[in-house]
N, C-alpha and C positions, 0 to 999 in steps of 0.2 A: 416397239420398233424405233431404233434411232435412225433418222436421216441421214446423219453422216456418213452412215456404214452403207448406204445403197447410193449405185452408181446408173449413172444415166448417159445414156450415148445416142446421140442424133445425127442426122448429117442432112445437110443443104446444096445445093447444088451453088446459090448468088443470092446476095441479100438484094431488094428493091426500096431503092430512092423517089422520091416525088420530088421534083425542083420545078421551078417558073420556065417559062420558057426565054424570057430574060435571062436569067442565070445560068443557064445551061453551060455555053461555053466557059465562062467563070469558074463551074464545077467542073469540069472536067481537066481545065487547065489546075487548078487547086491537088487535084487526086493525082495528076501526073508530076508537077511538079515538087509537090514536098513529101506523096507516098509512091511514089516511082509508078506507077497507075500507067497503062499504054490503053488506047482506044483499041479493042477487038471488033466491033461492028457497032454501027450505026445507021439506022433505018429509021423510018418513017410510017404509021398505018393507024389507020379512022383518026388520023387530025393528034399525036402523038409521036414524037418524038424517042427513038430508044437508045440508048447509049451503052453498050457492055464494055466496061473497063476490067481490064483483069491483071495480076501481078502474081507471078507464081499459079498457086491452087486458088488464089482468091478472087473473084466477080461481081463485080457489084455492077449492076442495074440500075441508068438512072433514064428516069421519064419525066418527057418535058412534056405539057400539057394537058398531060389526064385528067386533071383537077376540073377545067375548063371546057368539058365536055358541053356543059348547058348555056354555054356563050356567056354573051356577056350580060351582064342585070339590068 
């Protein structure tokens, strides 16, 4: 069996980002500005930040503070 000859098809719904919560607005002005990125919704839940940016069919996800769930060290 060769690989090349078999074909593989997926689909996603939004890929998910982790950024600082520092950086957040940063990235989101980044994604709108140089890849045309518009803010679709932006909320907030358990100490998390969510951001869906979307452009076309495309959604990217980005979360500001997940990482920091166990405070600080």
């Amino acid at each position: 069996m060769i690989l090349a000859d078999m074909t593989f098809t997926f689909s996603h719904d939004h890929v998910g980002i982790t950024v600082t919560v520092a950086d957040l607005d940063a990235t989101v002005a980044w994604y709108s500005r140089n890849l045309g990125f518009a803010v679709d919704q932006r909320f907030e839940s358990h100490g998390t930040t969510f951001v869906y940016l979307t452009a076309g069919d495309v959604k990217i996800e980005l979360l500001a503070g997940a990482s920091n769930r166990g405070g600080e060290p």
